[in-house]
C-alpha positions in Angstrom: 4.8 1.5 -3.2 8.4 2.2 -3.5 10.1 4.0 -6.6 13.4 2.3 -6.2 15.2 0.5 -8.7 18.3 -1.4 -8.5 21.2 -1.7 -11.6 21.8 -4.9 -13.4 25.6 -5.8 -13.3 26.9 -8.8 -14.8 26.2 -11.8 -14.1 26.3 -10.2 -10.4 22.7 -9.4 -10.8 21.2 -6.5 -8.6 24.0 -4.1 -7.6 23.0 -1.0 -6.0 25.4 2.1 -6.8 24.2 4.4 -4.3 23.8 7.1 -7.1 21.1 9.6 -7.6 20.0 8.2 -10.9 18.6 11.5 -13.0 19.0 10.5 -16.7 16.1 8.9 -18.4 15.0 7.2 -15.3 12.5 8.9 -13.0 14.2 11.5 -10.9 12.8 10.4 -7.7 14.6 7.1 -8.2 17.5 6.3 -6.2 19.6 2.7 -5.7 21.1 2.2 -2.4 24.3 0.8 -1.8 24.3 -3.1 -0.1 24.2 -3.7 3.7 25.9 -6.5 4.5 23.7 -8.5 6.9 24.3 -12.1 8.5 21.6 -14.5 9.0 21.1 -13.4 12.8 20.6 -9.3 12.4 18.2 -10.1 9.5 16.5 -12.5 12.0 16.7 -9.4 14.5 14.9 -6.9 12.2 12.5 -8.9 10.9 11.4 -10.0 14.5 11.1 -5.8 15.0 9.3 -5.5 12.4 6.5 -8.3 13.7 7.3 -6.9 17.2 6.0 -3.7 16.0 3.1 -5.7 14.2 1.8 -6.4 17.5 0.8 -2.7 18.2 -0.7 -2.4 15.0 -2.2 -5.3 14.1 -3.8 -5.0 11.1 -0.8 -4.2 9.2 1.2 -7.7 10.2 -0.8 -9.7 7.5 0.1 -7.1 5.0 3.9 -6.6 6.0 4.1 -10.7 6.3 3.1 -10.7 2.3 5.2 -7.6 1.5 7.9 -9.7 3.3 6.8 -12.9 1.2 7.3 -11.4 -1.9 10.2 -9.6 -1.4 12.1 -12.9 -0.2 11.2 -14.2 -3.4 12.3 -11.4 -5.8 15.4 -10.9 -3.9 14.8 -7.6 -2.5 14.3 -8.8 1.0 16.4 -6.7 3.0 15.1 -3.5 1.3 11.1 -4.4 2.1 12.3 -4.8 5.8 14.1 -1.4 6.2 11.4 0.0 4.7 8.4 -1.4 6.4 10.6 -0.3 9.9 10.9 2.9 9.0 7.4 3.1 8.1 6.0 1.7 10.7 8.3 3.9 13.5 7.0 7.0 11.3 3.2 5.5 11.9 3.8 4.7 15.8 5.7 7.9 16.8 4.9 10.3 14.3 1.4 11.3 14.9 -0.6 14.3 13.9 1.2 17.1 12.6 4.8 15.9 13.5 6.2 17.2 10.5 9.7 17.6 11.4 9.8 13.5 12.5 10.5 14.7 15.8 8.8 11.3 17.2 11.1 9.2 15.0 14.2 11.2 16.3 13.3 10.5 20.0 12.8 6.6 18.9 16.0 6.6 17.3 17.7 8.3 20.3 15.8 6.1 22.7 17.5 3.2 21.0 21.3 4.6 20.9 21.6 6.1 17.7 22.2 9.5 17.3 20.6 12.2 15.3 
């Protein structure tokens, strides 16, 4: 389960401020700020995501209703980022990798650097 909450704006509806939010909320609560994404590179991840189902397959029924809900509440593109990195943590973070190390050879492996 996730701790994150996103701001009511207007008539806007869910704007994220990309502040640490420390008042009278929770302090471990933190809104990110929007991602622009177009139809095709949320199409992209979310074929990742299943992609990466495939190797662990008893977690793509579970990320398909996380995914579900989430599409319906509107907060789609933050279930998907956070089912990836979960699930690169889960495939090439095993054991006692701490420090992530697996996750920073993943993200290397696919051109971003770290």
């Amino acid at each position: 389960s996730n701790n994150l909450k996103r701001e009511e704006t207007g008539s806007e509806g869910g704007e994220a401020t990309g502040k640490d939010k420390t008042s009278s909320d929770n302090k471990a609560d933190y809104d990110y700020p929007p991602v622009p994404l177009s139809f095709t590179e949320r199409k992209r991840l979310s074929d990742t995501l299943y992609e990466m189902c495939r190797t662990l397959p008893m977690l793509k029924v579970e990320v398909a209703g996380l995914l579900r809900v989430a599409r319906n509440t509107d907060h789609w593109d933050l279930c998907v980022a956070e089912c990836l990195t979960q699930m690169v943590v889960a495939m090439y973070c095993r054991g006692t990798d701490h420090r992530l190390d697996g996750l920073m050879h993943y993200l290397l492996h696919i051109g971003v650097s770290c």
